[in-house]
N, C-alpha and C positions, 0 to 999 in steps of 0.2 A: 883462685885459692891462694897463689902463692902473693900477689901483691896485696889483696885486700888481708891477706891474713886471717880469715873466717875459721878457715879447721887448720888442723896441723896436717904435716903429710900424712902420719900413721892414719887419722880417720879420712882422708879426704882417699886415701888408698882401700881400706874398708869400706867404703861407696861403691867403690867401682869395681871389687872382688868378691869379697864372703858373706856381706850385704843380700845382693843382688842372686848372687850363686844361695843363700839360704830361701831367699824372699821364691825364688822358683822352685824353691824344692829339684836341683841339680846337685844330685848327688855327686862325692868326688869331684866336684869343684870348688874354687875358690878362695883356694886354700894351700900353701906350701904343708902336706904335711903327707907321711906313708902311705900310700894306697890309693892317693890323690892321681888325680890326673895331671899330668907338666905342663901349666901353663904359666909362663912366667914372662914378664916385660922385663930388661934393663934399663933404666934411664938416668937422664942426669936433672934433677929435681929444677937447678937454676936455668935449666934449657928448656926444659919441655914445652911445647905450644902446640897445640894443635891448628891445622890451616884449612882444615875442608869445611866448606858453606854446603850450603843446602845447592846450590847452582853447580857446582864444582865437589861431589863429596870425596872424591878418589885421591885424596894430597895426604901423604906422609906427615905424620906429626914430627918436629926439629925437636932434637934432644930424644929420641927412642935409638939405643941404641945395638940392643940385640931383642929378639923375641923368639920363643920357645912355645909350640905348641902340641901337647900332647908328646911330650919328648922330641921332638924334633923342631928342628932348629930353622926356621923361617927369613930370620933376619939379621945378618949376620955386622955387624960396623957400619949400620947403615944399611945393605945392601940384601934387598931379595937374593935368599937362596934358590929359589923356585920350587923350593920345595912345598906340599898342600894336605896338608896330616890332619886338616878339620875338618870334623863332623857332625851333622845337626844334633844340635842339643832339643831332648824331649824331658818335657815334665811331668805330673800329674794330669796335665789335657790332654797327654795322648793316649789313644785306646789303646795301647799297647802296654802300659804301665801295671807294672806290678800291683798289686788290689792289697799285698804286708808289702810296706814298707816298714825296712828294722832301721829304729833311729841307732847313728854310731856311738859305740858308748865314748861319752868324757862329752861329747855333744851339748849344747846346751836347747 
């Protein structure tokens, strides 16, 4: 994205957040916003790379530089907190799923 220039950050970031989090129907994701779940990245836009292959997928991406899950705090300058505050996210496929879902108002 960022050499070829294809999307800007803001949408190449909508890809990979509110996108994704809509297109499943995960509620409370996705989204910086009240009520939301805390999941947040830091990074630095001119660093970021990601390095895990399909051979190797376990490699930290360069330029990530805190992460935030569910309000707690994963990642700290680089560095595993050790901390593990995720939990499986379920959509409409699971039997266990609410049969009303209330879309949030201002929603689109």
């Amino acid at each position: 994205m960022r050499e070829e220039g294809v999307l800007t950050l803001a949408e190449a970031v909508r890809k990979m957040t509110s996108l994704p989090a809509e297109n499943l129907k995960l509620r409370g994701r996705g989204r910086l916003k009240e009520g939301y779940f805390a999941d947040i990245v830091v990074f630095d836009p001119e660093a970021i790379q990601d390095h895990s292959v399909f051979a190797n997928p376990h490699q930290y991406a360069t330029g990530v530089n805190d992460v935030i899950i569910n309000g707690t705090q994963v990642l700290e300058d680089g560095d595993h907190t050790g901390a593990t505050p995720g939990v499986a996210l379920r959509g409409p496929g699971w039997s266990g799923w609410p049969r009303i879902v209330e879309k949030d108002a201002g929603e689109k």
